[in-house]
KOLVEXTI-609085 format. One line per 5 residues: number of its first residue (from 1); their letters; for each residue x negated, y, z of N, C-alpha, C. Coordinates in pm, whole numbers, plus 50000, padded with zeros to 5 digits. Atoms other than C-alpha are relative to their C-alpha. Layout:
<pts>
NUM> a> X:Y:Z:X:Y:Z:X:Y:Z | ...
</pts>
This chain:
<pts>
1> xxxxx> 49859:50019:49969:25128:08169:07212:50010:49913:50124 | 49987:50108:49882:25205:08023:07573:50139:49957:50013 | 49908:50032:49977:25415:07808:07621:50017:49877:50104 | 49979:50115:49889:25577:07585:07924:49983:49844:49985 | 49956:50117:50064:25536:07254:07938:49956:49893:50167
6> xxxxx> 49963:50115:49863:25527:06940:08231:49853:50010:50044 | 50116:49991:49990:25225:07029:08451:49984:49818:50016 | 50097:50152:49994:25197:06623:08448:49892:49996:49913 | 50076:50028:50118:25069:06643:08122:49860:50044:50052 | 50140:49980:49957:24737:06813:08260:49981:49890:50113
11> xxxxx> 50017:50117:49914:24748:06543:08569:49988:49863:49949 | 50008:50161:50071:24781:06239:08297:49889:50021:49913 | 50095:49961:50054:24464:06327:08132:49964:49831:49856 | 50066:50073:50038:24361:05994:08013:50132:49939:49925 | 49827:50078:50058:24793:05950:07890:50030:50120:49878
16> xxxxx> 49947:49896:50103:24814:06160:07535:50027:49967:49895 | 49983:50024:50117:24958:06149:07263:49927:50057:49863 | 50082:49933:50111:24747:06258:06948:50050:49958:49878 | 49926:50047:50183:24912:06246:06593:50055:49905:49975 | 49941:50111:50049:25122:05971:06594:49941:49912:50109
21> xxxxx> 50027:50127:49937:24885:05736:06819:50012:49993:50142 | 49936:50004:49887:24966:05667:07163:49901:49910:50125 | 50087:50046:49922:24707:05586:07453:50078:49928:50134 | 49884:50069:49823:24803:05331:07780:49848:50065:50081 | 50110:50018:49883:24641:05351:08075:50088:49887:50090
26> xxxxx> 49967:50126:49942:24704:04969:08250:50001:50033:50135 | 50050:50008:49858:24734:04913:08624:50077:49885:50074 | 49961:50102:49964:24859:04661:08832:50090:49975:50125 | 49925:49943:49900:25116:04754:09042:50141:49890:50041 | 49876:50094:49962:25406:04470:09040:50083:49983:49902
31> xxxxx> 49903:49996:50086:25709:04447:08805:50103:50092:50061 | 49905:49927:49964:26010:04606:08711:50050:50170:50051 | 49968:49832:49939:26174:04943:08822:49942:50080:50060 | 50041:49950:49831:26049:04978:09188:49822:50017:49925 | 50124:49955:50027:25675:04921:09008:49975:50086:49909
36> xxxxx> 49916:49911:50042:25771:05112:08740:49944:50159:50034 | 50003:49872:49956:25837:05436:08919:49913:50023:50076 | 50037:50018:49905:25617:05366:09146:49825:50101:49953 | 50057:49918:50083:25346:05395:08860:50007:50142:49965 | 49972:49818:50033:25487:05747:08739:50000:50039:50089
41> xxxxx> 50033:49898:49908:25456:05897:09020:49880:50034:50065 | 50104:50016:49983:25128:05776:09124:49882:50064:49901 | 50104:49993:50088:24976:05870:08805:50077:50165:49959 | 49970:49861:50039:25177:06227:08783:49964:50095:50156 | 50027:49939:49922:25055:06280:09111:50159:50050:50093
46> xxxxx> 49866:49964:49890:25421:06301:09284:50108:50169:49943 | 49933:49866:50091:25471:06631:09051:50179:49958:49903 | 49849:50051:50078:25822:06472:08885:50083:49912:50099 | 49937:50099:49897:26148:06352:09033:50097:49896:49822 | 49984:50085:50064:26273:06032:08817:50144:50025:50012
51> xxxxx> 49836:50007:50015:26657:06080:08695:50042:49928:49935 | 49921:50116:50066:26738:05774:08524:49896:49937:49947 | 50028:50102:50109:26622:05479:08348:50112:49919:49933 | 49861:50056:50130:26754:05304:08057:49906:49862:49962 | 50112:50112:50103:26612:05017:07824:49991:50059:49879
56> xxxxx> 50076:49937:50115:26424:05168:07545:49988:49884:49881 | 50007:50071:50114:26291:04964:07256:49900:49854:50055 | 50073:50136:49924:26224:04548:07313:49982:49968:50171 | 50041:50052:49829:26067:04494:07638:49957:50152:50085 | 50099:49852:49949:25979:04859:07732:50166:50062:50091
61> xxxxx> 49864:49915:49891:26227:05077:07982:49919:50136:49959 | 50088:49854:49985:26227:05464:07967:50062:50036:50086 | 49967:49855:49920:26240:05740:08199:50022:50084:50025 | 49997:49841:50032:26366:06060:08231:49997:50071:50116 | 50061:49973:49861:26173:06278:08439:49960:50120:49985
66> xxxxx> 50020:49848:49969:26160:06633:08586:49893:50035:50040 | 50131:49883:49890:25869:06891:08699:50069:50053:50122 | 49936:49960:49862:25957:06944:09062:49903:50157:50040 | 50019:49901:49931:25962:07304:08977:50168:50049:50014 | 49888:49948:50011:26241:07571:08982:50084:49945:49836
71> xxxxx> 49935:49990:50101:26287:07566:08660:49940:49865:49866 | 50098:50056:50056:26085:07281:08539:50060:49923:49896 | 49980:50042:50138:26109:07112:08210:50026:49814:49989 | 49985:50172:50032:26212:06716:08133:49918:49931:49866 | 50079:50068:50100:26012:06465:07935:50072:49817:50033
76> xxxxx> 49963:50095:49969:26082:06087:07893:49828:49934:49940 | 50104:50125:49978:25782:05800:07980:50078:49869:49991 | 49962:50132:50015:25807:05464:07883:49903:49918:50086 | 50149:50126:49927:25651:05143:08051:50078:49880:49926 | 49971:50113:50034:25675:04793:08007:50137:49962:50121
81> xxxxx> 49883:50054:49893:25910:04538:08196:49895:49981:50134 | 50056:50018:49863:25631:04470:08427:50002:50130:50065 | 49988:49857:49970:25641:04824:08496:49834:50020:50047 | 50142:49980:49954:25214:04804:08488:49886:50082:49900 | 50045:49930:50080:25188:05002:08185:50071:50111:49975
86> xxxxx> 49905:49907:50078:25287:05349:08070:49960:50051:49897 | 50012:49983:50096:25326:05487:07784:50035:50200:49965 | 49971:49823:50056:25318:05933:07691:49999:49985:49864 | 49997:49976:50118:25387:05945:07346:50094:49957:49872 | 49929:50001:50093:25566:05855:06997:50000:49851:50020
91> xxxxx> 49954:50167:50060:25763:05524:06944:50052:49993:49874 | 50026:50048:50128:25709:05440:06628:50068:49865:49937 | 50018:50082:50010:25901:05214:06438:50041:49991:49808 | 49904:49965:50147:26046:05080:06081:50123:49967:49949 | 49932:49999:49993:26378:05131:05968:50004:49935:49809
96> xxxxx> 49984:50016:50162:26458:04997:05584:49854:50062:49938 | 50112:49988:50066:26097:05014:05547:49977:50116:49975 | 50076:49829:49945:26022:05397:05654:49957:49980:50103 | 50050:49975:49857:25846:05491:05949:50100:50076:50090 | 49892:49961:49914:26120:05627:06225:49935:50056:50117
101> xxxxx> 49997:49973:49944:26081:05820:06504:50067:49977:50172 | 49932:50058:49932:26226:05625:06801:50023:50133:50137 | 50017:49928:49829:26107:05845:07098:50092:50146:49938 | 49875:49816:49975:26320:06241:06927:50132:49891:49983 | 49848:50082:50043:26622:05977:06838:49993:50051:50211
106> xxxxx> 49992:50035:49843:26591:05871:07282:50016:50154:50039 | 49985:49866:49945:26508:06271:07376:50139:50073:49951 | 49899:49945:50036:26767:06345:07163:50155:49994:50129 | 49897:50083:49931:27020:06135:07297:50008:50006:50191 | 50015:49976:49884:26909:06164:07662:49972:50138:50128
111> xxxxx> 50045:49849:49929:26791:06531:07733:50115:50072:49882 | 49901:49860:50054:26918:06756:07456:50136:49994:49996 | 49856:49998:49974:27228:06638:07394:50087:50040:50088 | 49959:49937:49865:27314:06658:07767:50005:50177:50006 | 50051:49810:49955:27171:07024:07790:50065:50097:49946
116> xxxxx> 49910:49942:50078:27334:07142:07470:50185:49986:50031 | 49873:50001:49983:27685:07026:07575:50051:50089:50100 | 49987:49921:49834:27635:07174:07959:49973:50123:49913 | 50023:49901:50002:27512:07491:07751:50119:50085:49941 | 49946:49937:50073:27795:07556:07527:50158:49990:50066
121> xxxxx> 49899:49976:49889:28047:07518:07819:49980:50184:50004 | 50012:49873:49941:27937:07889:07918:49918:50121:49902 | 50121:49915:50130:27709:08032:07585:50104:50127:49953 | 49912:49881:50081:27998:08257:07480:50003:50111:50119 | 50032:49879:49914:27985:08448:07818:49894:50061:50019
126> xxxxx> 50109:49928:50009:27658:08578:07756:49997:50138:49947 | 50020:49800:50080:27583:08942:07650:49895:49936:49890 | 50037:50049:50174:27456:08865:07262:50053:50117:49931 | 49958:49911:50135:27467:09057:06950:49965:49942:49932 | 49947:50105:50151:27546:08933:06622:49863:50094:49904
131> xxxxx> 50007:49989:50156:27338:08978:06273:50011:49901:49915 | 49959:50057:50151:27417:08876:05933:50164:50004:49946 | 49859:50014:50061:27739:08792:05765:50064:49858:50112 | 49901:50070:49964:28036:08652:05946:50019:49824:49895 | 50003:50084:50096:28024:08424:05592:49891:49910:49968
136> xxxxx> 50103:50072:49982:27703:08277:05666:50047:49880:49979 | 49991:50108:50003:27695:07914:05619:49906:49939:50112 | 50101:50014:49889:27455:07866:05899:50003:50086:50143 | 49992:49909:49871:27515:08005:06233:49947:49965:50123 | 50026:50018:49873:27326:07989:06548:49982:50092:50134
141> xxxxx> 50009:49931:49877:27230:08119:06909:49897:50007:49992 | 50155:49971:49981:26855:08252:06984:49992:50036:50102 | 50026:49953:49892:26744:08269:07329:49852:50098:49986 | 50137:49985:50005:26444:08522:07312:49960:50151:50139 | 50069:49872:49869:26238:08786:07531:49884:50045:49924
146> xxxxx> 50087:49885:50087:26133:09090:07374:49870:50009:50030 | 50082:49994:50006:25796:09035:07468:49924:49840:49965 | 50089:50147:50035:25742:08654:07317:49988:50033:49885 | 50032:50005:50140:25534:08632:07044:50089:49901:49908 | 49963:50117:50043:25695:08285:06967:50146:50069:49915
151> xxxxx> 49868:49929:50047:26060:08458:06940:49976:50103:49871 | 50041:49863:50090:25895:08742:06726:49972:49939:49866 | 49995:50048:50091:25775:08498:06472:50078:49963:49944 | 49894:50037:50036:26121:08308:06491:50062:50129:49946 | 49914:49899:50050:26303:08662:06436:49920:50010:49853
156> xxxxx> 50058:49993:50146:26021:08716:06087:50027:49905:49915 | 49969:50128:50069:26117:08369:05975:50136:50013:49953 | 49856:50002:50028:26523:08441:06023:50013:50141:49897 | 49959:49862:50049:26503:08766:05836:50062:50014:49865 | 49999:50044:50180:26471:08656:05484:50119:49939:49993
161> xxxxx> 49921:50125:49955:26749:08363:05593:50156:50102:50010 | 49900:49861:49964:26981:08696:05746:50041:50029:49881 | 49963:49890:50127:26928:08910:05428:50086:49902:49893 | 49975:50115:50097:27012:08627:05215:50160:49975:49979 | 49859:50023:49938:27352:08564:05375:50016:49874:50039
166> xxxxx> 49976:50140:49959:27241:08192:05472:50000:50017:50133 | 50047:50001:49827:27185:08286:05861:50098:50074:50031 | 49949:49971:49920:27407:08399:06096:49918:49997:50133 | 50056:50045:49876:27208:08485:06452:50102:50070:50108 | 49944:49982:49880:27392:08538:06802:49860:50028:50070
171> xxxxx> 50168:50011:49911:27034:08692:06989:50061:50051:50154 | 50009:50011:49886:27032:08622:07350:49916:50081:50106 | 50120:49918:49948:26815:08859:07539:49976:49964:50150 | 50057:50040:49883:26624:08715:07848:49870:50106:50048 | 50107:49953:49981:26352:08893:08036:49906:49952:50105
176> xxxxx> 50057:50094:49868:26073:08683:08237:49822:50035:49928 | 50093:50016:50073:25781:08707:07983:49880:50088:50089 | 50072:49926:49959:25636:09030:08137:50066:50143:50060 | 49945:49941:49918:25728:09318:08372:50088:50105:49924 | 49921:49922:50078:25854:09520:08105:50097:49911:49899
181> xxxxx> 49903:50065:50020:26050:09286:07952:50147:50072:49996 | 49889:49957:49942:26345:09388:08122:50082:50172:49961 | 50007:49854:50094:26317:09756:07982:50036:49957:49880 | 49962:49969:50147:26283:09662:07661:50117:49933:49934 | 49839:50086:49976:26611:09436:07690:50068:50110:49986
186> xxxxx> 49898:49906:49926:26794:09736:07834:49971:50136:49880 | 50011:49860:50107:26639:09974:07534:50083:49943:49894 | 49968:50046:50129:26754:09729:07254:50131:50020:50043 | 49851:50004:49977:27116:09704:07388:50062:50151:50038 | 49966:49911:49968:27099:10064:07504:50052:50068:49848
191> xxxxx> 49978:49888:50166:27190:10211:07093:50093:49934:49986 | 49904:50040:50047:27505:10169:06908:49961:49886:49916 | 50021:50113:50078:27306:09959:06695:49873:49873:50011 | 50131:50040:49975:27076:09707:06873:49947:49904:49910 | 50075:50070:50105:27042:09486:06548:49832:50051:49980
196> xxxxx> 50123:49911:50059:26813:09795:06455:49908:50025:50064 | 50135:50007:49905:26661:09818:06769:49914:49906:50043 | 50042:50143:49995:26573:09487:06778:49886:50014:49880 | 50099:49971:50110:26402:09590:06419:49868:50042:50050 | 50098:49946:49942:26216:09827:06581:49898:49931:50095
201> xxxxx> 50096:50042:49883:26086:09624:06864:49926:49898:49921 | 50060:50077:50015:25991:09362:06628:49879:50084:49882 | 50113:49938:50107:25820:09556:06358:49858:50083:50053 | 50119:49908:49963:25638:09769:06568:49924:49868:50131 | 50054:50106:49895:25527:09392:06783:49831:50006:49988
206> xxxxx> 50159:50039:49992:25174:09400:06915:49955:49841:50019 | 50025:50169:49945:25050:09055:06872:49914:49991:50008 | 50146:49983:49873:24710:09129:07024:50045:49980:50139 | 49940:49991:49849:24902:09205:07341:50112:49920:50025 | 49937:50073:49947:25179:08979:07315:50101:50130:50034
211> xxxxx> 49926:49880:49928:25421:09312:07359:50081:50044:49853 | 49881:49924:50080:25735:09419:07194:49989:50161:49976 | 50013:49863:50027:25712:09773:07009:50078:50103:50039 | 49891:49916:49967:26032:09950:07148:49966:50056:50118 | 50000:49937:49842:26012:10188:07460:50067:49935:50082
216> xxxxx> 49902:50018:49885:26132:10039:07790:50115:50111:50028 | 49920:49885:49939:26450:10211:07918:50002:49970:50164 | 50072:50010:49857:26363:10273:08250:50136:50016:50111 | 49921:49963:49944:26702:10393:08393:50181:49895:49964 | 49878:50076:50106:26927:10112:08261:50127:50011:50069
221> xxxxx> 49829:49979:49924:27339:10138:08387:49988:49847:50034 | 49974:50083:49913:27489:09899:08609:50019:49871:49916 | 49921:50120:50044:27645:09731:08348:49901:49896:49912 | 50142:50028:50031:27319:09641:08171:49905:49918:50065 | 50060:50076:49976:27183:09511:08403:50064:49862:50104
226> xxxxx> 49937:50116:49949:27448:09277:08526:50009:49956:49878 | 49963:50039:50123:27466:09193:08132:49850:49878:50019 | 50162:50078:50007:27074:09065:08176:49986:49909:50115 | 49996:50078:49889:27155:08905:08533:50096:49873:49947 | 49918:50069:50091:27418:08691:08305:49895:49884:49918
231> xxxxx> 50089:50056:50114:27174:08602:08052:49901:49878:50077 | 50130:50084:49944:26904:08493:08275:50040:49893:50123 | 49942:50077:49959:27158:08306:08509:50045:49840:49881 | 50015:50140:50085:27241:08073:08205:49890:49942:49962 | 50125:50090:50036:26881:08020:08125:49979:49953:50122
236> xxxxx> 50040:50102:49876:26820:07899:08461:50086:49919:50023 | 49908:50104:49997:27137:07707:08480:49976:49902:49884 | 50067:50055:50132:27053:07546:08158:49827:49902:49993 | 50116:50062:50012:26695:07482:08243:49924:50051:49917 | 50093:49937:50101:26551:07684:07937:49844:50009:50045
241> xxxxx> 50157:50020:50002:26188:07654:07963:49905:50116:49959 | 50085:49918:50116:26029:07871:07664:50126:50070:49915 | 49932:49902:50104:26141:08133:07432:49917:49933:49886 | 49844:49998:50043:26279:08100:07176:50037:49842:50015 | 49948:50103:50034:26505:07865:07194:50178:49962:49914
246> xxxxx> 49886:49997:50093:26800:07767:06938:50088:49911:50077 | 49905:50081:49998:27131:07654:07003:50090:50015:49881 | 49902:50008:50100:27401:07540:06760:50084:49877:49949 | 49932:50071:50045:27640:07336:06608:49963:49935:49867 | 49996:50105:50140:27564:07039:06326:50110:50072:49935
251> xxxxx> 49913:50013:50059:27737:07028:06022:50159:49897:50036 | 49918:50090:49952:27973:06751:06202:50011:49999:50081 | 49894:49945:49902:28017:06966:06517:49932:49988:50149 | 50073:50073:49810:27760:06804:06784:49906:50140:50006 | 50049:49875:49952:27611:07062:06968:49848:49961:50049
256> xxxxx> 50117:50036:49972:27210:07059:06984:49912:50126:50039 | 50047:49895:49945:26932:07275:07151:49873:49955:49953 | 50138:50035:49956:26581:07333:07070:49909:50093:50028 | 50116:49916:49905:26303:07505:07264:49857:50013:49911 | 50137:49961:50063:25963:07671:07108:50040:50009:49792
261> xxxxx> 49979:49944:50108:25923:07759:06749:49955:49923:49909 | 49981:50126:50096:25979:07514:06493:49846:50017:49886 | 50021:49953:50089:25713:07477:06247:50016:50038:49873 | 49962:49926:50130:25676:07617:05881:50085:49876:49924 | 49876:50085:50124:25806:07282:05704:50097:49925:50122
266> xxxxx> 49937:50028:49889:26005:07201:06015:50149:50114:49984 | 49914:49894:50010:26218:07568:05959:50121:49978:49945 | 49881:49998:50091:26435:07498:05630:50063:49867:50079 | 49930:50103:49981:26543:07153:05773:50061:50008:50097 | 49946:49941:49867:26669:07331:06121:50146:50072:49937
271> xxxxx> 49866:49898:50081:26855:07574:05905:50111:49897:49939 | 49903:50073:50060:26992:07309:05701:50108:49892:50080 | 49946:50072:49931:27099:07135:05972:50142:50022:50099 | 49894:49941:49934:27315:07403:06103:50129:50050:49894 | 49887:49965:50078:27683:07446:06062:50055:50171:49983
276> xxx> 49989:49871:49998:27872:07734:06014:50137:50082:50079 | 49961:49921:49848:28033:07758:06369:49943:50012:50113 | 50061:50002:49849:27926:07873:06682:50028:49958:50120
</pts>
């Protein structure tokens, strides 16, 4: 399964996070902001442009910081106040005597939130098709591309969820994955019923090859493919990264986004988390 992610992370080699524990690498660069950034950039190799700092947890500042690509992806680094340490990984702390998650609370709050609000300005002008029940109690958006495996698993996961009548999906159709892509976009939407063709493409999914089962339509109409020039204009306005990615509304209305494919005990608590508007 490939998926995007901050080419720093291969440039910070000796900066990873591994299960919970969290490696420094020291240096001695000055205090504050100016040393700071000065650090991240030095040690990402100049690959990220720095869009804010904040104060994080105690004495530490974070960062929120882009891949200076087109379409490149955001992450947040922490350092100290001297700004001579950084930090890639989980902030850990305890709340009423649990362990807490400090650093998705901060991403939350600092990336998605943002992304999800800017997304659901413009998510309804997309070309989408609906399955499940209108009566769902759970309703979301799925960005995917008929040739990601990742999306293909997410669609086998929502199926059961669909039939059920707990899911509601809105599927988004992007095409970047692979040259046919774009075909098999233009085949699923080409039938009166692309729920079903959507069936098709997933049932018959090669996941040796990474390839959606449906025939490309090779001759797609105008309107088709200004429907897919739509689609793939909001994922780049947006920033989308990876397929699949979910958008949707809490039970209490806040609008959240997340990218790549949740895992197995990760799934029901996504679902449960969603309301039942779009």
């Amino acid at each position: 399964m490939k998926k995007l992610t901050l080419l720093v992370i291969a440039a910070l080699l000796i900066i990873l996070s591994v299960g919970g524990t969290t490696f420094y690498y020291k240096s001695h660069l000055g205090a504050n902001v100016p040393a700071a950034e000065k650090l991240i950039q030095t040690l990402t190799n100049h690959k990220v442009t720095i869009e804010q700092h904040f104060n994080a947890a105690d004495s530490l500042m974070g960062f929120v910081v882009k891949e200076n690509t087109a379409n490149g992806p955001k992450a947040i680094f922490y350092t100290n106040d001297e700004g001579n340490v950084l930090i890639a990984g989980n902030l850990l702390t305890l709340v009423h005597g649990r362990p807490t998650n400090l650093s998705a609370q901060i991403f939350m709050q600092k990336i998605e939130s943002k992304a999800s609000i800017k997304a659901f300005q413009t998510i309804e002008q997309t070309h989408y098709f609906t399955q499940g029940s209108n009566s769902a109690p759970h309703k979301l958006w799925v960005v995917a591309d008929p040739n990601c495996i990742a999306c293909h698993m997410a669609y086998e996961a929502l199926q059961p969820k669909i039939k059920s009548g707990q899911v509601q999906v809105r599927w988004i159709l992007v095409a970047f994955r692979k040259p046919s892509s774009a075909g098999k976009a233009y085949a699923i939407w080409a039938t009166k019923d692309p729920v079903k063709s959507m069936m098709i493409n997933e049932q018959l999914f090669n996941v040796s090859t990474e390839e959606g089962g449906i025939q490309p339509l090779i001759n797609p109409t105008a309107e088709m493919k200004s429907d897919l020039k739509e689609n793939m204009v909001f994922m780049l306005h947006n920033e989308i990264a990876e397929t699949p990615t979910f958008f949707y509304k809490t039970k209490t209305g806040e609008t959240r986004v997340m990218g790549g494919l949740p895992r197995p005990q990760q799934f029901d608590k996504l679902i449960a988390d969603i309301g039942d508007q779009f």
